[in-house]
N, CA, C and O atoms as a MOPAC input file, in Angstrom:
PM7 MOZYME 1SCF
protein

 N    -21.52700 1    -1.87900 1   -32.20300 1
 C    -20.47100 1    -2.75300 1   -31.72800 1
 C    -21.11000 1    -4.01300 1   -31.14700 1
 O    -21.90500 1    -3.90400 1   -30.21400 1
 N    -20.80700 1    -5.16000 1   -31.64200 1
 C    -21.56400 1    -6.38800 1   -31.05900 1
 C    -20.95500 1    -6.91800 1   -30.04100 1
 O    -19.73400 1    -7.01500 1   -29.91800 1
 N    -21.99800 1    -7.37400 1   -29.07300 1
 C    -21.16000 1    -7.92700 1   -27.55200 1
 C    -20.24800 1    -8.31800 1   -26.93900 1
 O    -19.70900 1    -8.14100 1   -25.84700 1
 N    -20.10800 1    -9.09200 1   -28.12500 1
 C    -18.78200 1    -9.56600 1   -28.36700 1
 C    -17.38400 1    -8.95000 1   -28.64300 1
 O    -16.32600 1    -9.14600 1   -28.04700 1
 N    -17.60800 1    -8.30800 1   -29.49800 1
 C    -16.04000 1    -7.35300 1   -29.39700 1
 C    -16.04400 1    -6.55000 1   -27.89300 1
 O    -14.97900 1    -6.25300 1   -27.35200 1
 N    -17.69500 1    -6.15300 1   -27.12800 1
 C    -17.13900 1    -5.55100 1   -26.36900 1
 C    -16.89400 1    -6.57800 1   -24.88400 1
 O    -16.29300 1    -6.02000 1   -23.96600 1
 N    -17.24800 1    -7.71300 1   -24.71200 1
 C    -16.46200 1    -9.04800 1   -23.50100 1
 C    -15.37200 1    -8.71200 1   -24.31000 1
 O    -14.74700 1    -7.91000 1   -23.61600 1
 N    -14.77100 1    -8.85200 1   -25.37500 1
 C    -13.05500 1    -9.40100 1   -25.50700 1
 C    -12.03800 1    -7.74600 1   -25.60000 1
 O    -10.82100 1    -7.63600 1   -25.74800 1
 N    -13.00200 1    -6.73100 1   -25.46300 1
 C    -12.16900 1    -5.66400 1   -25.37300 1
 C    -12.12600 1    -5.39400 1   -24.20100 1
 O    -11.13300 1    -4.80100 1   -23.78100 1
 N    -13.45300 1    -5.83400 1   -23.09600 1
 C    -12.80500 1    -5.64500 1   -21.24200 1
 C    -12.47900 1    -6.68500 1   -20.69800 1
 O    -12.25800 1    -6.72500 1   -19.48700 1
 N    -12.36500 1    -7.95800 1   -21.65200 1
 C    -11.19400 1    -8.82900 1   -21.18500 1
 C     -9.89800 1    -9.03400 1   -21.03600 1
 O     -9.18300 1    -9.90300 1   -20.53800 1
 N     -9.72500 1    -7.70700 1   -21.76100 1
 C     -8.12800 1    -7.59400 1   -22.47000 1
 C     -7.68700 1    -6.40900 1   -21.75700 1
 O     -6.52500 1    -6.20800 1   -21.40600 1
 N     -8.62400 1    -5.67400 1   -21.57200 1
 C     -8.32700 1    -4.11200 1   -20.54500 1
 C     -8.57500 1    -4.62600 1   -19.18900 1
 O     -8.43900 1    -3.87900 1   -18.22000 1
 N     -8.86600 1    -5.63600 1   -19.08200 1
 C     -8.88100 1    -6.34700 1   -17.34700 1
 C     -7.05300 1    -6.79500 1   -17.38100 1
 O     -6.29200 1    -6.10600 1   -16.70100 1
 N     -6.71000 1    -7.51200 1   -17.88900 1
 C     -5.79400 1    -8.41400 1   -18.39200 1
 C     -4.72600 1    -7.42600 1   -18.36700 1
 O     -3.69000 1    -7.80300 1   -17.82000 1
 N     -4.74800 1    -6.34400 1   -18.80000 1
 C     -3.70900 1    -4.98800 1   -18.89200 1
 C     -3.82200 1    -4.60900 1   -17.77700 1
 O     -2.81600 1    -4.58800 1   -17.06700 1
 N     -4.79700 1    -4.28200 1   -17.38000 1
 C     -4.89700 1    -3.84700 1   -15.61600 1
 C     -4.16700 1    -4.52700 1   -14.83400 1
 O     -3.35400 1    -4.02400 1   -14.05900 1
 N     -4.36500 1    -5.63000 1   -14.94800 1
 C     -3.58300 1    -6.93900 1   -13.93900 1
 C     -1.93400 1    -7.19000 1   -14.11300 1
 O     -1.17600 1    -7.67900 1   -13.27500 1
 N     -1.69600 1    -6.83000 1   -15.11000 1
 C     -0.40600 1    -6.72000 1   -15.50400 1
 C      0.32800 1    -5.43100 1   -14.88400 1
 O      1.51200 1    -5.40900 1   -14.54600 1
 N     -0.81700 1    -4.08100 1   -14.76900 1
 C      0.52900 1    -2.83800 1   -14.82900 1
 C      0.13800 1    -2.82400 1   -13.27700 1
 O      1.04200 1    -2.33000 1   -12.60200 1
 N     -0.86200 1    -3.19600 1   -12.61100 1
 C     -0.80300 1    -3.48100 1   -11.21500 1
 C      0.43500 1    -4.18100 1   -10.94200 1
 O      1.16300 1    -3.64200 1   -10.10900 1
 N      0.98100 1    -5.66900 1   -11.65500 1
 C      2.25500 1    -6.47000 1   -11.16800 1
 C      2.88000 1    -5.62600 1   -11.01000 1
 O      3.34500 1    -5.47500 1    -9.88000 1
 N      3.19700 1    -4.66300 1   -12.06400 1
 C      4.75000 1    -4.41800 1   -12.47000 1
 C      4.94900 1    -3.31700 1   -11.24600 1
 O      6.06100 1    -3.20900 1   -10.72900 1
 N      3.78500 1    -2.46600 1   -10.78000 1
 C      3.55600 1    -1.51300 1    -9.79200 1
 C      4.37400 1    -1.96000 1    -8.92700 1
 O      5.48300 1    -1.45900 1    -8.74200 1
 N      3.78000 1    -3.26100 1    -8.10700 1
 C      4.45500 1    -3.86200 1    -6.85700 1
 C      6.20700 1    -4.31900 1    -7.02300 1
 O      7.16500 1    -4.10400 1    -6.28100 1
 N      6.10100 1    -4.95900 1    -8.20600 1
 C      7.52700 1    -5.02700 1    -8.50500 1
 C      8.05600 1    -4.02500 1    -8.40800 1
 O      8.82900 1    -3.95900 1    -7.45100 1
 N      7.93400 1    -2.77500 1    -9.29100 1
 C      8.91900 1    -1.98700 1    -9.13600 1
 C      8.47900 1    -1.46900 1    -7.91900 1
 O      9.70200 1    -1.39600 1    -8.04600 1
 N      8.05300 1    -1.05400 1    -6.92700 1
 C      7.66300 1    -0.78300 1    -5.48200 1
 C      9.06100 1    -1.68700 1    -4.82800 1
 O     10.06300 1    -1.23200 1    -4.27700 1
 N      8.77300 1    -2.81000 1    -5.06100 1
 C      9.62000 1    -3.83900 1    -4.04500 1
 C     11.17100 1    -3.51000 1    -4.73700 1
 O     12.15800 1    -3.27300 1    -4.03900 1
 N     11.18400 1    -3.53100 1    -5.78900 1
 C     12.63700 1    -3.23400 1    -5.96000 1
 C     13.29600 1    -1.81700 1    -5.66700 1
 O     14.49300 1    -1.84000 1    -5.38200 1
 N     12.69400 1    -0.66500 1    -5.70200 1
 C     12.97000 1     0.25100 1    -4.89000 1
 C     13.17400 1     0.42300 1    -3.24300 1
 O     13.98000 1     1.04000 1    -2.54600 1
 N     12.07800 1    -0.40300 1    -2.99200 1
 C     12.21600 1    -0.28900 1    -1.70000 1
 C     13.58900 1    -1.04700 1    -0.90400 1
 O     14.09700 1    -0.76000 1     0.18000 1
 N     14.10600 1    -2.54400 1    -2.28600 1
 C     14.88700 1    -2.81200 1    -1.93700 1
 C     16.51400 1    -1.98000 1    -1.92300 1
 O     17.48100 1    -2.01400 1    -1.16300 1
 N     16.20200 1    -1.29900 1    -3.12100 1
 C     17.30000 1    -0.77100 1    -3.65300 1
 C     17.89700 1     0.42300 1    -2.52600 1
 O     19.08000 1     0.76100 1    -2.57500 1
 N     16.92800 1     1.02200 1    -1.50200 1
 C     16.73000 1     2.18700 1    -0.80200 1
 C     17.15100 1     1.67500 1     0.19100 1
 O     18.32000 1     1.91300 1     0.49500 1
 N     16.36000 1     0.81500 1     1.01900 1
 C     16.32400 1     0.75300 1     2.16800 1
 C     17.49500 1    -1.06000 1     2.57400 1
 O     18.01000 1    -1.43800 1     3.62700 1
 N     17.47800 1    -1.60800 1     1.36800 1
 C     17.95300 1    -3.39200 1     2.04700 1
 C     16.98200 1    -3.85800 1     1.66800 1
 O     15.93600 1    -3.24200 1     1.46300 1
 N     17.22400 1    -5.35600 1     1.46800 1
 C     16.32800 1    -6.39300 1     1.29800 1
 C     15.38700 1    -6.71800 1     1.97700 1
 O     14.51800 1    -7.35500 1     1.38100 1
 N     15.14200 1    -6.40500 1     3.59300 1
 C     14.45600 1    -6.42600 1     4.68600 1
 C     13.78600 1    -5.13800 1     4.48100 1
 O     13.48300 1    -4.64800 1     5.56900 1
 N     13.45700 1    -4.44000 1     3.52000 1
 C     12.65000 1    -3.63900 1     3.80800 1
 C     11.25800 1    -3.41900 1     3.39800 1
 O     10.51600 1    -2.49200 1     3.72600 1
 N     11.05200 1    -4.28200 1     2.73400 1
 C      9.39800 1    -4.33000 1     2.30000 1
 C      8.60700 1    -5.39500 1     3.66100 1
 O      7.42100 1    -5.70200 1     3.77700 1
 N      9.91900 1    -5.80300 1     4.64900 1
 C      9.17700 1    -6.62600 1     5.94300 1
 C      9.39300 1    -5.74800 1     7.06300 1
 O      9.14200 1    -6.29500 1     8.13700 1
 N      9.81600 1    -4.45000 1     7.15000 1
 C     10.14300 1    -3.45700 1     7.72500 1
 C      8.83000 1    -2.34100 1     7.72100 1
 O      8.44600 1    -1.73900 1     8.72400 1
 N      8.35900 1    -2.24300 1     6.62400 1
 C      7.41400 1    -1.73500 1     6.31800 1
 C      5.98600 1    -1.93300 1     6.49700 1
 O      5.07500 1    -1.10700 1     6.54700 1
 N      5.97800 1    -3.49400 1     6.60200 1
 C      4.68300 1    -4.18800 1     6.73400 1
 C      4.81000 1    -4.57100 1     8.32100 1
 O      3.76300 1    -4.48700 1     8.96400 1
 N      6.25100 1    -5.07200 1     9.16400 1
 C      5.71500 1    -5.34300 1    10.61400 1
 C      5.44300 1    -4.08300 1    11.10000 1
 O      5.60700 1    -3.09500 1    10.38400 1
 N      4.98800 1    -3.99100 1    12.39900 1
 C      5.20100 1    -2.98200 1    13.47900 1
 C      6.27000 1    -3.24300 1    14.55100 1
 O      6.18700 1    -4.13600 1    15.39300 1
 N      7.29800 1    -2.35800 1    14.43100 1
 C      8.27100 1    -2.24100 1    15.42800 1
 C      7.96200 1    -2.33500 1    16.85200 1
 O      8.85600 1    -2.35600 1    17.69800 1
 N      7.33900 1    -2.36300 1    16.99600 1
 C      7.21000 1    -2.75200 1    19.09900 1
 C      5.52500 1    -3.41300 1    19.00700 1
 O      4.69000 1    -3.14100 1    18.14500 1
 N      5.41500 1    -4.06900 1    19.83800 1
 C      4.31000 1    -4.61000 1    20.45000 1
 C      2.86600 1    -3.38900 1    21.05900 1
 O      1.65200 1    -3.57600 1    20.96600 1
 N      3.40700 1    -2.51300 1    21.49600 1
 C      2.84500 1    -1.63800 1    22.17300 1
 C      1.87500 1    -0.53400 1    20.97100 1
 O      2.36000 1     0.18800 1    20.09900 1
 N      0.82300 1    -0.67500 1    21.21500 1
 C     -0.16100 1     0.01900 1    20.70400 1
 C      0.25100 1     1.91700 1    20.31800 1
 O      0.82600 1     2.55200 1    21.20200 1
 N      0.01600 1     2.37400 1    19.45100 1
 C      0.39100 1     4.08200 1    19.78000 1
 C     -0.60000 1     4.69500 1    20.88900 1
 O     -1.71100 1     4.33200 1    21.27500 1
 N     -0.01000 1     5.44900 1    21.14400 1
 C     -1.25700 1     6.22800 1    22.69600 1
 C     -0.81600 1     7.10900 1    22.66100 1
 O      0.40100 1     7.18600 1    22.49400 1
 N     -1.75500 1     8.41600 1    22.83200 1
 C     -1.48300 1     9.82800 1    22.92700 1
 C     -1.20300 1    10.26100 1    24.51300 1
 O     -1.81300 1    10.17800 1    25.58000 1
 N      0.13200 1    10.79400 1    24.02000 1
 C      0.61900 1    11.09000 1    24.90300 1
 C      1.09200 1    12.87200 1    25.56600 1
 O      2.11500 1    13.30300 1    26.09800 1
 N     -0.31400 1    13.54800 1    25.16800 1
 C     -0.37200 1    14.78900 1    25.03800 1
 C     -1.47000 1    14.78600 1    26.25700 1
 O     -2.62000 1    14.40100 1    26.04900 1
 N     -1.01700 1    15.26100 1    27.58800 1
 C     -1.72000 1    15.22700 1    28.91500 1
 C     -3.27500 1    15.58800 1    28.70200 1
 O     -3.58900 1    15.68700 1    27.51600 1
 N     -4.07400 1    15.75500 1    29.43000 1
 C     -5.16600 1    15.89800 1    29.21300 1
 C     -5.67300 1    17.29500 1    29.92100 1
 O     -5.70100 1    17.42000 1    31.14500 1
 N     -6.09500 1    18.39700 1    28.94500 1
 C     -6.58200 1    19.86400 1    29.84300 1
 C     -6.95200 1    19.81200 1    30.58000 1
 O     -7.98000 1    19.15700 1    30.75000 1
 N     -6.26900 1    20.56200 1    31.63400 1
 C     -7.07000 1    20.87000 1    32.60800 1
 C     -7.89200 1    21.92800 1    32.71000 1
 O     -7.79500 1    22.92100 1    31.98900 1
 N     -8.99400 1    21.73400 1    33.87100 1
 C    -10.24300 1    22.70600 1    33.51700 1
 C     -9.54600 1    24.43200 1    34.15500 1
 O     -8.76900 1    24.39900 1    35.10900 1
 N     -9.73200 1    25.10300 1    33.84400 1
 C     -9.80400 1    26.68800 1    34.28100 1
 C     -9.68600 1    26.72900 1    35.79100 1
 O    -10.77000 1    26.39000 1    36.26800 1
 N     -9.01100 1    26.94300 1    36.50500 1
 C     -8.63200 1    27.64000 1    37.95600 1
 C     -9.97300 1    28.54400 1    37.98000 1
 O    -10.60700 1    28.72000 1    36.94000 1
 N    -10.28600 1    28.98300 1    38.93700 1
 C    -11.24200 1    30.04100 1    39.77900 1
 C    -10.77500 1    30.66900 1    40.25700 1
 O    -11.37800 1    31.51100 1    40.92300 1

C-alpha cells in the first residue's frame, strides 16, 4: 500500500471521526433539550450554588475508656 493511499485513508477516517463526534453533541443537546427545556445543557454545565461540596459526615470519635 503506498503512503499515499495510506495519508488519504487517515485523512478521511479523521474527517469521519470529526463528523460522528458533531452529530454526538448534537444529538446530546437535543435530547437534553427535548427532556429537560432549552436551559438545560446550561443547567448542566453551571453549578447551582456558590458553595463548594463539603462532607458533612461528623468526624469519629476516638473509643471511650
Amino acid at each position: 500500500m503506498p503512503k499515499d493511499d495510506y495519508s488519504e485513508a487517515r485523512r478521511l477516517w479523521k474527517e469521519a471521526d470529526r463528523r460522528l463526534e458533531a452529530s454526538e453533541r448534537e444529538f446530546s443537546t437535543l435530547f437534553m433539550n427535548c427532556m429537560f427545556g432549552p436551559d438545560a445543557e446550561l443547567r448542566r454545565t453551571r453549578k447551582n450554588s456558590p458553595r463548594p461540596c463539603v462532607n458533612v459526615t461528623p468526624p469519629k470519635q476516638p473509643p471511650k475508656k
